[in-house]
matplotlib code that plots the C-alpha trace (Angstrom):
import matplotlib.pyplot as plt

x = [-10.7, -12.8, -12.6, -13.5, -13.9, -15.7, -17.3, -14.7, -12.1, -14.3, -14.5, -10.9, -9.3, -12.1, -11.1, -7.7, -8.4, -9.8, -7.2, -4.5, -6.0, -7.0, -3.6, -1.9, -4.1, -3.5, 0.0, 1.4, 2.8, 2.7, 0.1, 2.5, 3.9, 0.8, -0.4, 2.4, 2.3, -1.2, -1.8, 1.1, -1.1, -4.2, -2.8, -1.3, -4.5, -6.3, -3.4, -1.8, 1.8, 4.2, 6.6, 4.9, 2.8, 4.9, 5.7, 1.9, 1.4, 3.8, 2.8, -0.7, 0.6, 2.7, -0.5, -3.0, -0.3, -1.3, -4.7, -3.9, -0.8, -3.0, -5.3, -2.1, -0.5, -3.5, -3.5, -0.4, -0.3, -3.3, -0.5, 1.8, 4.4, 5.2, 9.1, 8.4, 12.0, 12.9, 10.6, 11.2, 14.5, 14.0, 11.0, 13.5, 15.5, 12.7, 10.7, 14.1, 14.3, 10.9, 10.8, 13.9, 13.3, 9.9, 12.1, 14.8, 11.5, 10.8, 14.3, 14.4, 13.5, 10.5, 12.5, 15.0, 12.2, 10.3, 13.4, 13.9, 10.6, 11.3, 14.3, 12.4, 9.6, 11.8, 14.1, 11.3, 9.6, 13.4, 12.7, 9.5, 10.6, 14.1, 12.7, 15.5, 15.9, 18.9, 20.6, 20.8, 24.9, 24.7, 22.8, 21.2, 23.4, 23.6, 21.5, 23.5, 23.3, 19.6, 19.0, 21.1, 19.5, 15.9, 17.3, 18.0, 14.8, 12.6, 14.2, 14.0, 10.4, 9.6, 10.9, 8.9, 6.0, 5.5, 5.7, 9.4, 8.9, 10.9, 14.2, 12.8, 12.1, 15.4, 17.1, 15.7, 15.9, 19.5, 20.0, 18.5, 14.7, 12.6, 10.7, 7.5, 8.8, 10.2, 7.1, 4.6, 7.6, 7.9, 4.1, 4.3, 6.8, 4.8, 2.5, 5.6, 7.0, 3.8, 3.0, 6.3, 6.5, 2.9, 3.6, 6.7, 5.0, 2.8, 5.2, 7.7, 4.6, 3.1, 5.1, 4.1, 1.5, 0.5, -0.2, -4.0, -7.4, -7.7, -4.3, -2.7, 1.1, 1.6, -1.0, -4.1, -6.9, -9.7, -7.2, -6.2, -9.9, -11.2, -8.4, -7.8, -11.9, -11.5, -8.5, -9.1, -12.3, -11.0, -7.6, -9.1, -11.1, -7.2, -6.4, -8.5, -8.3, -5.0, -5.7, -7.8, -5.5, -2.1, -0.8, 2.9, 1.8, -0.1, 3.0, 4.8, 2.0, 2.2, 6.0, 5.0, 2.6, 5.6, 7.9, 5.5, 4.4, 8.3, 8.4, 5.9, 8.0, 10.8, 9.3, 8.2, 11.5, 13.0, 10.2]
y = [-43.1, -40.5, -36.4, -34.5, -31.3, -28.0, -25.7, -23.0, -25.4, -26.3, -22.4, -21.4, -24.2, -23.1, -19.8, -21.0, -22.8, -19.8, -17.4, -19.5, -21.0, -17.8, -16.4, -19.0, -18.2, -14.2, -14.3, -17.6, -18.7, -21.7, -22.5, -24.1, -21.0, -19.6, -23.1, -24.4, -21.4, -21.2, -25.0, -24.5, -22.1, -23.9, -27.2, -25.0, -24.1, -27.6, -28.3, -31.6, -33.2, -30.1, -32.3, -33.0, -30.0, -28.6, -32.2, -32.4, -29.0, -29.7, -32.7, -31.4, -28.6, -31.1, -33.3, -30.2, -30.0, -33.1, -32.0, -28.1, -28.9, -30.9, -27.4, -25.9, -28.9, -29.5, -25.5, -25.6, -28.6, -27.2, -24.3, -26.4, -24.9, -27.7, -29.4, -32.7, -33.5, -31.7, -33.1, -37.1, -35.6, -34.5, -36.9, -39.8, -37.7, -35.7, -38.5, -40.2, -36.8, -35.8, -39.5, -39.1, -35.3, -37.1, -39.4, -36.2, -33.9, -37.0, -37.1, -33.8, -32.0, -29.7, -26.9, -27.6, -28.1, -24.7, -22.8, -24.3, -23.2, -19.3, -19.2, -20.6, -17.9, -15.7, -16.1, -16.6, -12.9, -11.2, -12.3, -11.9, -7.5, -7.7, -9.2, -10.1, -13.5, -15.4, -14.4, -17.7, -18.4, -22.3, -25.3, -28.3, -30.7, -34.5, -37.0, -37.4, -33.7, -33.8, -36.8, -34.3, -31.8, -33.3, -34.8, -31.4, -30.1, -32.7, -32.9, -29.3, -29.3, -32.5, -30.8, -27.1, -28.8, -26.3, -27.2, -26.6, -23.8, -22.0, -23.7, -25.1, -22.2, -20.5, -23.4, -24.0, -20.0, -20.1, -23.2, -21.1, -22.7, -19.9, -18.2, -19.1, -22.8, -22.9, -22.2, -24.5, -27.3, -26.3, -26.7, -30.2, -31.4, -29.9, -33.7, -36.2, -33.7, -33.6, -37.0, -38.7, -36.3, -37.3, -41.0, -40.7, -38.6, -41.1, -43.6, -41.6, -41.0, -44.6, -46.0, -43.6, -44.7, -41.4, -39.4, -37.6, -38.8, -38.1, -38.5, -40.8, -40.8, -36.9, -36.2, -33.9, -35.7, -33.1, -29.7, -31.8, -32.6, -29.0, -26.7, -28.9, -28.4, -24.9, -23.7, -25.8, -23.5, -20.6, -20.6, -19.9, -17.0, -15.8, -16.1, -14.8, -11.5, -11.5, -10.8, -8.1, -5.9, -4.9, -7.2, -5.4, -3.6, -6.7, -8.6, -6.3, -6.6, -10.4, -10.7, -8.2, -11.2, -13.6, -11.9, -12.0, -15.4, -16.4, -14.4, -16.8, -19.9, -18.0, -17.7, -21.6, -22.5, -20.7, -19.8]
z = [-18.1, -16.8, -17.7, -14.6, -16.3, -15.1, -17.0, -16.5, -17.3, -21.0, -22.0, -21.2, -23.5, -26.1, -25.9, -26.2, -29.1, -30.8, -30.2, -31.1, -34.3, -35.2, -34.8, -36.5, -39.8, -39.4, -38.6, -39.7, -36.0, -34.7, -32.2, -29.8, -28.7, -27.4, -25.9, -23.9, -21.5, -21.4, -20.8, -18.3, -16.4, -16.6, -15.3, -12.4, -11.8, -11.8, -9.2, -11.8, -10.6, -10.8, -12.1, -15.0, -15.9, -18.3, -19.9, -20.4, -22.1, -24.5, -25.1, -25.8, -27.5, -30.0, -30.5, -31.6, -34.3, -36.1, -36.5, -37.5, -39.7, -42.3, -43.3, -43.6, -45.7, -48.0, -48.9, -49.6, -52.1, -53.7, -54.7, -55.7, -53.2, -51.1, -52.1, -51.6, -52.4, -49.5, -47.3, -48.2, -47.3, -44.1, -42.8, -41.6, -39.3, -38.5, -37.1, -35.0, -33.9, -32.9, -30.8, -29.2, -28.0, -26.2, -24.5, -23.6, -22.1, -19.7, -18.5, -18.1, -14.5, -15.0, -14.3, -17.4, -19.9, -18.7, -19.0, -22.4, -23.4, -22.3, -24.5, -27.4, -27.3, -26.3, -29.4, -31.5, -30.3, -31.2, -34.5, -34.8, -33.4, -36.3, -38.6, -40.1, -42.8, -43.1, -46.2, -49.0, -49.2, -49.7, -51.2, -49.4, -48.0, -49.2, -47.6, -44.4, -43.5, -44.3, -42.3, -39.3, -40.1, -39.6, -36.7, -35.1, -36.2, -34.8, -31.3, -30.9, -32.0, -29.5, -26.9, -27.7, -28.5, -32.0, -35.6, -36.2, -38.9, -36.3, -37.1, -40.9, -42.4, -41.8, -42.4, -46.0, -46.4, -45.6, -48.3, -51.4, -51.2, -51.6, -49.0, -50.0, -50.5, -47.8, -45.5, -47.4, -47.2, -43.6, -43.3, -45.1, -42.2, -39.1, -39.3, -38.8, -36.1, -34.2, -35.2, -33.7, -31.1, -29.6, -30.2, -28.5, -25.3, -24.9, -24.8, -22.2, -19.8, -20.6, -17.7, -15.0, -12.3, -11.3, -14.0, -13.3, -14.9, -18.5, -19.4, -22.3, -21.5, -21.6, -23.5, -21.8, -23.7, -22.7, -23.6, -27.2, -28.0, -27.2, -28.4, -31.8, -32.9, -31.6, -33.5, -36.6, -36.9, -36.4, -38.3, -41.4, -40.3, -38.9, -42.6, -44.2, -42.1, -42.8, -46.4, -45.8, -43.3, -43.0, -40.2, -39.7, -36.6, -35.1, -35.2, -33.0, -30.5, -30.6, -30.1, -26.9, -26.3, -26.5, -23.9, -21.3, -21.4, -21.8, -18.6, -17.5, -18.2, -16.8, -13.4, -14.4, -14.0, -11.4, -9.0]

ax = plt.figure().add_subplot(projection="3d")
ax.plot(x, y, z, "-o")
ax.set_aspect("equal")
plt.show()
């Protein structure tokens, strides 16, 4: 397997990797949501299969996950915030999910999956502008609604290629975990998401004879190696920033971010 990569090519993923580790650390986002589109144009540019552009930088972005979840995960055991009760919970259905979501982006048209993508961000950027936290009014569901609920979570994630705090957090928020226990937990559960989800991407592309050089299934080997060392160096840097400034205004100016490159996939889809 051989990387034909160009300089250019090296320092745009690096300075992907940057940004969006360093993001994830100042604002708490996931990576994903900066990655897929950005891996989606960069692709574009090397002139990859358009048919499975977007399957790739999904992919990619799900894999970076299970490198960048683990500094989150390991902080937030160290603080004792993480409910691990929640998350042995959660983990089966999460993982069935996450695998079978793989299996649903592959069967998808191109098309489909980018349009997907633009609602995600684009959902995720209206909340980011509101604001606005679902309101506790009911308790955890017994193990078969966890098992559905994980289920849910991990498909959705699979086929976003992000962490699935999007859908996690409120989730737990809305069943009376606390906030702050809800986002460590939701950190906790971003490895078996992205774990599954690259496992079952390389699976789904495993098959396909034409898939371009440094490719395993889905996964873009060069964009995963660069943007993972990238962003796990910077993240921190994002949050420690974030201690030291008030980051209110910045998040308005990132959900700005969001609508355009859900634009992007938007054009992605339809163009």
């Amino acid at each position: 397997m051989s990387f034909d990569l160009g300089w250019q090519l090296v320092a745009e993923l690096l300075l992907l990797g940057s940004f969006a580790g360093f993001l994830a650390g100042l604002l708490g986002v996931g990576g994903g949501m900066l990655m897929v589109p950005f891996v989606t144009f960069l692709l574009t540019l090397k002139a990859f299969p358009e048919a499975y552009i977007v399957k790739m930088a999904v992919a990619t972005s799900l894999a970076t996950i299970c490198f960048t979840s683990l500094s989150s995960l390991r902080a937030h055991h160290g603080r004792g915030a993480i409910r691990w009760d929640v998350v042995k919970l959660l983990a089966p259905g999460i993982v069935v999910g996450s695998l079978l979501g793989a299996q649903i982006a592959k069967a998808l048209p191109a098309r489909v999956l980018a349009l997907f993508f633009a609602l995600f961000i684009s959902f995720s950027a209206l909340r980011m502008f509101i604001g606005k936290k679902p309101k506790p009014t009911r308790q955890l569901p017994g193990t078969a609604g966890m098992l559905g609920a994980g289920g849910s979570i991990g498909v959705l994630s699979s086929l976003a290629g992000a962490g699935g705090a999007f859908i996690s957090v409120p989730f737990m928020t809305w069943c009376n975990v606390p906030i702050h226990n809800a986002v460590a937990t939701s950190a906790a559960l971003g490895f078996p998401i992205a774990l599954a989800g690259t496992v079952g991407y390389v699976i789904a592309g495993w098959s396909l004879h034409d898939m371009p050089s440094g490719t395993l299934g889905f996964i873009y080997l060069p964009a995963l190696l660069i943007i993972s060392l990238a962003s796990v160096t910077t993240a921190p840097l994002g949050a420690h920033t974030a201690h030291r400034m008030d980051i209110a205004q910045l998040k308005y100016a990132f959900a700005g971010l969001l609508f355009a490159l859900a634009a992007y996939m938007l054009y992605k889809a339809i163009g």
